[in-house]
N, C-alpha and C positions, 0 to 999 in steps of 0.2 A: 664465275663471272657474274657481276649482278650488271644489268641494266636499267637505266634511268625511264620507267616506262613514261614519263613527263613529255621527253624529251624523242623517242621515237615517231618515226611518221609512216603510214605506208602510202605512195602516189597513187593517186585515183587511174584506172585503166578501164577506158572504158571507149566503145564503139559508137560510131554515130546514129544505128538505129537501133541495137539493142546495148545498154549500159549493163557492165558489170558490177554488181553492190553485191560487195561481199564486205561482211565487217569480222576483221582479224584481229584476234587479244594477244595478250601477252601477262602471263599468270591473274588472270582471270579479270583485264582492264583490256576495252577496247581501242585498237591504236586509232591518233586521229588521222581521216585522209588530207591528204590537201594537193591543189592542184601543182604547188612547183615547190621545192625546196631544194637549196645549196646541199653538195655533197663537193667533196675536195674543191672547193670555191669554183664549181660547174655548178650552175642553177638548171638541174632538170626538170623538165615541164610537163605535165601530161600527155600533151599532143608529140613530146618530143622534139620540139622544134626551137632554135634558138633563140628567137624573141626577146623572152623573159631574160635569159643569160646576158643578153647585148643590152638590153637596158639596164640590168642592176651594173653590170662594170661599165657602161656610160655614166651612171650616177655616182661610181663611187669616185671614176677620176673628174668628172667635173668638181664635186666636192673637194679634191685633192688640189684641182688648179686653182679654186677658189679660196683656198688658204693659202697656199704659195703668193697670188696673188696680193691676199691681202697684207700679208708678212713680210713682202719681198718688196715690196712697190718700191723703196727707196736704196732697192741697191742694184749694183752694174744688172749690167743687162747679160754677162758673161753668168753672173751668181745665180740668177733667176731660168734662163737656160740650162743649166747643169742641175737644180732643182726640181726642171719639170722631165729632162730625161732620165732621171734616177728615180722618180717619182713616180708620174704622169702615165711615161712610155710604160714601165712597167708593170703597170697595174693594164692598160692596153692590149697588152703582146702574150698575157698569162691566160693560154687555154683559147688563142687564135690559130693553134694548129689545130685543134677539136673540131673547129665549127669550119674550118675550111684548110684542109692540107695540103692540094694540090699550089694553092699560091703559094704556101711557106714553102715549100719545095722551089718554086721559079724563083721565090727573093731569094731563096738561100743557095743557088745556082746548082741545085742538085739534080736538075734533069735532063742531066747529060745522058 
């Protein structure tokens, strides 16, 4: 199996009074670190906290309502609603049980 050493990343971990710097290769090329990268379109962060995650799928569906929008302006209002939940919502709702499970549990009446 080759891997695309380009394309590898290892997340920086590191403590707030002493930092861990370790620099990791991969056939004889250092991986680069970085503070947050998508993995199964979960963006995890250093700190491990959701933030970063909540802001890139805020950006990707405003982007999403903002072409809808501009594409849709002149049809029913029926057309453009079924557009933005087939769309919008689901770009929304993907990896909302990650970052908080106990509410998907109450919307989804399962805590009986």
């Amino acid at each position: 199996m080759n891997f695309h050493r380009s394309e590898c990343y290892v997340p920086r971990n590191y403590r707030i009074n002493n930092p861990i710097m370790h620099h990791y290769t991969m056939q004889g090329q250092t991986l680069k670190a970085v503070d947050h990268q998508p993995y199964l379109a979960i963006t995890i962060s250093e700190r491990l906290n959701w933030k970063t995650h909540i802001l890139d799928v805020k950006n990707k569906a405003n982007k999403t309502l903002g072409c809808i929008k501009r594409n849709l302006h002149s049809c029913p209002e029926r057309v453009t609603a079924q557009a933005h939940t087939s769309l919008v919502r689901q770009i929304l709702e993907y990896g909302s049980t990650a970052w908080d499970p106990c509410r998907c549990i109450k919307n989804a009446g399962l805590n009986n």
